[in-house]
C-alpha positions as CSV (number, residue, x, y, z in Angstrom):
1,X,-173.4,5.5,-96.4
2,X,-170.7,7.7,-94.1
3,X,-171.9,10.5,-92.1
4,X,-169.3,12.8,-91.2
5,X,-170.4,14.2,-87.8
6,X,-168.6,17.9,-86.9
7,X,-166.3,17.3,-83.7
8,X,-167.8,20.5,-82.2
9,X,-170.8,18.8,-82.8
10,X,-170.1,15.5,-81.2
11,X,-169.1,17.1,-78.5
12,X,-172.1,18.9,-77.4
13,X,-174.2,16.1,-77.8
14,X,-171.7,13.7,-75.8
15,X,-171.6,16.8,-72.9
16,X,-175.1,16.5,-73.1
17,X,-175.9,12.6,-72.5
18,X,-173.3,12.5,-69.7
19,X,-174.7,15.9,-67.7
20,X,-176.9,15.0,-65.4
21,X,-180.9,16.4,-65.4
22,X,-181.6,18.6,-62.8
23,X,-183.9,15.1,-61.8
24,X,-180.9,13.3,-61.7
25,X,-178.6,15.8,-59.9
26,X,-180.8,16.3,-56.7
27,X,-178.7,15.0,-54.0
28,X,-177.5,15.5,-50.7
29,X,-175.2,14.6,-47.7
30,X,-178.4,12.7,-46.6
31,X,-179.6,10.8,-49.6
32,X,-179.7,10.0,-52.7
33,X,-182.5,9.2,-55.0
34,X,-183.3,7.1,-58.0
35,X,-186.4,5.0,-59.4
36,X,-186.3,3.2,-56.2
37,X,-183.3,4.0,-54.2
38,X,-182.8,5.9,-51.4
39,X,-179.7,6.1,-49.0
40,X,-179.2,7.4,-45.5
41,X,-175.7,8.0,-44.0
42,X,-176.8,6.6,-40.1
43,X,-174.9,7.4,-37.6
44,X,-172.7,4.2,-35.8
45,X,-173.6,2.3,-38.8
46,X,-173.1,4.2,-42.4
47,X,-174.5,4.4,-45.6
48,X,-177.9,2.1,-45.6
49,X,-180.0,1.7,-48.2
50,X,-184.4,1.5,-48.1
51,X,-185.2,-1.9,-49.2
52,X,-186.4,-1.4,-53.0
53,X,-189.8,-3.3,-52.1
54,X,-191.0,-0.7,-50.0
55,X,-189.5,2.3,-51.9
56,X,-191.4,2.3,-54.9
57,X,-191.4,5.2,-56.8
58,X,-192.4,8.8,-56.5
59,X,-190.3,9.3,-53.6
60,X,-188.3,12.6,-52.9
61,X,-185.3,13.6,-50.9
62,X,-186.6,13.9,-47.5
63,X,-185.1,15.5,-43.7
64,X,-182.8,13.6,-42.3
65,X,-185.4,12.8,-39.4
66,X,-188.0,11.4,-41.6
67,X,-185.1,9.3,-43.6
68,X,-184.2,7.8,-40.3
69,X,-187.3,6.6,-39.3
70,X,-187.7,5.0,-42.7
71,X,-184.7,3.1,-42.4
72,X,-185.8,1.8,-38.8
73,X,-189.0,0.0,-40.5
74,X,-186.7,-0.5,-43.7
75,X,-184.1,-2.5,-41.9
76,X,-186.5,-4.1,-39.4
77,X,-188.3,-5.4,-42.7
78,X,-185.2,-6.8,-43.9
79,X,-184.3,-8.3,-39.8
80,X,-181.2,-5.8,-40.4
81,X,-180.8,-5.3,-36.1
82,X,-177.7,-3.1,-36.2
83,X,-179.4,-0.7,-38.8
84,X,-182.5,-0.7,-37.2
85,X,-181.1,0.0,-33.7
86,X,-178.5,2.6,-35.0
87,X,-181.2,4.5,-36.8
88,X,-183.3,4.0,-34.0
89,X,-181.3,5.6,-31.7
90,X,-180.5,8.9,-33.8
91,X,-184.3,10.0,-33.7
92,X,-185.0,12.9,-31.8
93,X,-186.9,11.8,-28.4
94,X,-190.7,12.7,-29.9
95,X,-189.5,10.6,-33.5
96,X,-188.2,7.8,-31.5
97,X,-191.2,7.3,-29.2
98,X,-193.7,7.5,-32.2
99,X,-191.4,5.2,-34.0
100,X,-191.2,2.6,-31.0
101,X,-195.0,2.5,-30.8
102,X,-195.4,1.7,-34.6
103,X,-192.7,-1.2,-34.5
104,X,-194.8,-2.4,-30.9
105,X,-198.1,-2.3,-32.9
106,X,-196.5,-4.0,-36.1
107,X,-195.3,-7.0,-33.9
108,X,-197.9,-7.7,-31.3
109,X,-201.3,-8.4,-31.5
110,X,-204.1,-6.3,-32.3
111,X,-205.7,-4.8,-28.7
112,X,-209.3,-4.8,-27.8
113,X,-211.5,-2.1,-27.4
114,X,-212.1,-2.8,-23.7
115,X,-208.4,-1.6,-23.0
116,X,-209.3,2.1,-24.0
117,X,-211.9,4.3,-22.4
118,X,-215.4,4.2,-22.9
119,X,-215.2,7.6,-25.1
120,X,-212.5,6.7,-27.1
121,X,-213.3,7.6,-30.6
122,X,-214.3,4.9,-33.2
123,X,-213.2,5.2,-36.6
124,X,-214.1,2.9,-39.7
125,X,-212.2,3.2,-42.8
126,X,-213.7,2.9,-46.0
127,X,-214.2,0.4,-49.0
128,X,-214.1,1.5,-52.8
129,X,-218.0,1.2,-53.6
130,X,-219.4,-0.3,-56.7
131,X,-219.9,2.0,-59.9
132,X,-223.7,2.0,-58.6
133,X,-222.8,4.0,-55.4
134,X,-223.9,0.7,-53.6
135,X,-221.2,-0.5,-50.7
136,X,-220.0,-4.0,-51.5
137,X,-220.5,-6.3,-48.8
138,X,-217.1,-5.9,-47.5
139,X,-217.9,-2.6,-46.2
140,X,-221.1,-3.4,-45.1
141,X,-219.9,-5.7,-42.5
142,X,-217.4,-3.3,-41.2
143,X,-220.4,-1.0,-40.8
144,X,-222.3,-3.6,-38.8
145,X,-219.2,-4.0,-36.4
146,X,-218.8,-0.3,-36.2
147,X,-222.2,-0.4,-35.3
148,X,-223.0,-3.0,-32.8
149,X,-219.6,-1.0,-31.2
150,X,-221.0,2.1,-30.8
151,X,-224.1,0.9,-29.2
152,X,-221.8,-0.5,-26.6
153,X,-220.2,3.1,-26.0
154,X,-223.1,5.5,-26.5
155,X,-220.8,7.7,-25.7
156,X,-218.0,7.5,-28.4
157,X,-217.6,9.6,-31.3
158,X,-217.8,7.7,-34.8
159,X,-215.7,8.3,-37.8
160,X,-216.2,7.4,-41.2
161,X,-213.5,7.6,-43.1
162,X,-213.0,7.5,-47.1
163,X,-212.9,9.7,-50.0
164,X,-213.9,9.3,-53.8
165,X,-213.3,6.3,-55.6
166,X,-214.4,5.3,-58.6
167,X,-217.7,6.3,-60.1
168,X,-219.6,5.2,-57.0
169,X,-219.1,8.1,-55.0
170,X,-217.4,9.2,-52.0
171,X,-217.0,6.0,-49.5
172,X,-217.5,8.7,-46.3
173,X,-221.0,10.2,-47.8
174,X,-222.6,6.6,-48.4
175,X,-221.4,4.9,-44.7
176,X,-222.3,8.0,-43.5
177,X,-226.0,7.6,-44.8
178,X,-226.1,3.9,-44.4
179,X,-225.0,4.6,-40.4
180,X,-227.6,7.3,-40.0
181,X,-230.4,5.2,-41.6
182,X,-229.5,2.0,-39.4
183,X,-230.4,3.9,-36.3
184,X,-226.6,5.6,-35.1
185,X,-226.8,7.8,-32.2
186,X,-223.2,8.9,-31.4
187,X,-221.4,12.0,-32.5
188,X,-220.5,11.2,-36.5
189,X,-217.6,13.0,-38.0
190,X,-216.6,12.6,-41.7
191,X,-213.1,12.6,-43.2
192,X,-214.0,12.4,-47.2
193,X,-210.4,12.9,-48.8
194,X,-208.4,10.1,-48.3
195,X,-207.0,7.7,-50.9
196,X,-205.2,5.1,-48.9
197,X,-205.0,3.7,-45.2
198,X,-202.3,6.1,-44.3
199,X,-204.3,9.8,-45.7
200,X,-206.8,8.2,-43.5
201,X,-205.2,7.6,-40.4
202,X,-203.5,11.2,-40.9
203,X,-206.6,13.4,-42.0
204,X,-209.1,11.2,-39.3
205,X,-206.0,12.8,-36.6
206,X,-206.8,16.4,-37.9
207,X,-210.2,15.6,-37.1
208,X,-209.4,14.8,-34.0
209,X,-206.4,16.3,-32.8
210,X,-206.8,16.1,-28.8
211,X,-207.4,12.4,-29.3
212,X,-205.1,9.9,-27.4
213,X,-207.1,6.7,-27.9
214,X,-208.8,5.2,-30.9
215,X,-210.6,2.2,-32.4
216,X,-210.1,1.1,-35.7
217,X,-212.7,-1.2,-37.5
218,X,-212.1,-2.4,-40.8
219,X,-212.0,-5.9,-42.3
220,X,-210.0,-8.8,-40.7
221,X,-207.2,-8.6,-43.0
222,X,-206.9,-5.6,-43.1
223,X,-206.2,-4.7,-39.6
224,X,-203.1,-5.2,-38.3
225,X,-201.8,-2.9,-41.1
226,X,-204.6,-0.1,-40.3
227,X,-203.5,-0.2,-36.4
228,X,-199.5,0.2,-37.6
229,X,-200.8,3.2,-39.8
230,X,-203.0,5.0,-36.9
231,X,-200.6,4.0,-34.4
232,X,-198.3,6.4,-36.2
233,X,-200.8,9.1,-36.3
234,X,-202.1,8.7,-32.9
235,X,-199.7,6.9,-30.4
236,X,-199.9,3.8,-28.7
237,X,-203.4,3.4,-27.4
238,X,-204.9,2.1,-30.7
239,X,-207.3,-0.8,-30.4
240,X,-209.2,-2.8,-33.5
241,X,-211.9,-4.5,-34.4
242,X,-211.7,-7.0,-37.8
243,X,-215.3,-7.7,-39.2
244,X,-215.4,-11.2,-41.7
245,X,-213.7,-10.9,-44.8
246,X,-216.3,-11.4,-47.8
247,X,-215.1,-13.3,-50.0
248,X,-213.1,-14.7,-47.0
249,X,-209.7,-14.0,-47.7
250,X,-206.4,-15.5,-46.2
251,X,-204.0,-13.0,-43.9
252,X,-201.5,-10.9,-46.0
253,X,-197.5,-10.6,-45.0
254,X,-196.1,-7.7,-43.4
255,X,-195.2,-6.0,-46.8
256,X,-198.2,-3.1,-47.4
257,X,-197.2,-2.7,-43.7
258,X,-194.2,-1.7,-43.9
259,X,-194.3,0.0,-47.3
260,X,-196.7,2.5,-45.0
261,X,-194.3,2.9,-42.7
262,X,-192.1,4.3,-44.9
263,X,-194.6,6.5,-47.3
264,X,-195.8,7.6,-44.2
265,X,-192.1,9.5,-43.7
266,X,-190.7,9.9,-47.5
267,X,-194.3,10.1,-50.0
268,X,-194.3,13.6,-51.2
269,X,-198.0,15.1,-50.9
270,X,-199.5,12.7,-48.6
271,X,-201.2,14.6,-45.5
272,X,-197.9,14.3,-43.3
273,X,-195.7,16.1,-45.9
274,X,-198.0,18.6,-46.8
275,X,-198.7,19.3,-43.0
């Protein structure tokens, strides 16, 4: 059977398929968007694009100084030196020097606690706890380390750090109470809205804003990315300590690392943005 379609008809509907949504429009002379796509114009080197694996989705156009020091950790993730470098080198003097320290902390080792003063904050991020409310033993070992730490430095504020997961209840609340029932003494601060490594690095900051130095316990694995992720939000003097892994579990590439990095400058509603 033959439909005749009206040519005014046609029309409209072929104007309408090839005109962009107002999604689709949103561009710029510093970047362009899609699913997972986003392209900086750096200066001394052009157009580069983010490395789709640490994109993702639910990105947005961004300043042209957080775009930049995406691409630095984009294109040292894909060992692209003359990107890197050039975009590097286009960050304003504060950008560059925070961006220098996360790259520093993403390729050396993790420092000890002895390095930083005795007062120097100590902050343990959370686990998602079992529909119960009880903390899985993961978590419980990085309480023990925070633990045994602060006894050493009596006078060191302690952070807990985690925000609602699950069923269980708020991480924060329950290492919290476990802390004050296994005898803690030190000043205890808790941050109790994060969702993810980097809300806690940034919300733990606006706890403690005047803070230059931190320790970060969480679990072995864990910890390398944690220090890259408070590095960013505190500067170079971050230190770690990695309590046993349970069920021991091997040490993960760079990738969740360096996917921080970059929702750390681009995510939309994460603390930085919303700042």
């Amino acid at each position: 059977m033959r439909i005749d379609v009206p040519r005014a008809l046609l029309g409209a509907l072929l104007l309408a398929l090839l005109t962009p949504t107002p999604a689709q429009a949103v561009s710029s002379s510093l970047s362009s968007v899609s699913a997972a796509r986003i392209t900086v114009d750096v200066p001394g080197f052009g157009v580069y694009a983010l490395h789709p694996d640490l994109v993702g989705r639910g990105l947005s156009p961004a300043p042209q100084e957080d775009l930049l020091a995406a691409a630095v950790f984009s294109a040292d993730y894909e060992d692209n030196a003359a990107a890197r470098d050039a975009a590097l080198a286009a960050l304003d003097p504060g950008r560059h020097a925070q961006v220098s320290w996360a790259l520093a902390a993403l390729h050396s080792p993790v420092a000890a606690p002895d390095t930083l003063p005795p007062t120097a904050p100590i902050i343990v991020l959370g686990e998602r706890l079992n529909d119960d409310g009880s903390m899985r033993d993961n978590l419980l070992h990085r309480l023990r380390a925070a633990r045994e730490l602060a006894d050493a430095r009596p006078l060191a504020t302690v952070v807990v750090t985690g925000g609602p997961t699950g069923p269980g209840g708020t991480e924060a609340h329950a290492m919290r109470d476990w802390l004050l029932a296994n005898g803690l003494t030190n000043p205890l601060l808790v941050e109790d809205e994060s969702r993810s490594t980097v809300d806690s690095a940034c919300l733990t900051h606006r706890l403690l804003p005047a803070a230059e130095a931190v320790i970060v316990v969480t679990s072995e694995n864990h910890l390398p990315r944690a220090v890259v992720d408070f590095t960013l939000a505190f500067g170079p003097q971050v230190a770690g300590v990695g309590s046993p892994n349970d069920p021991p579990t091997a040490m993960p590439g760079k990738l969740w690392t360096y996917r921080d990095a970059v929702q750390w400058f681009l995510a939309p509603g994460t603390c930085l943005r919303a700042a």
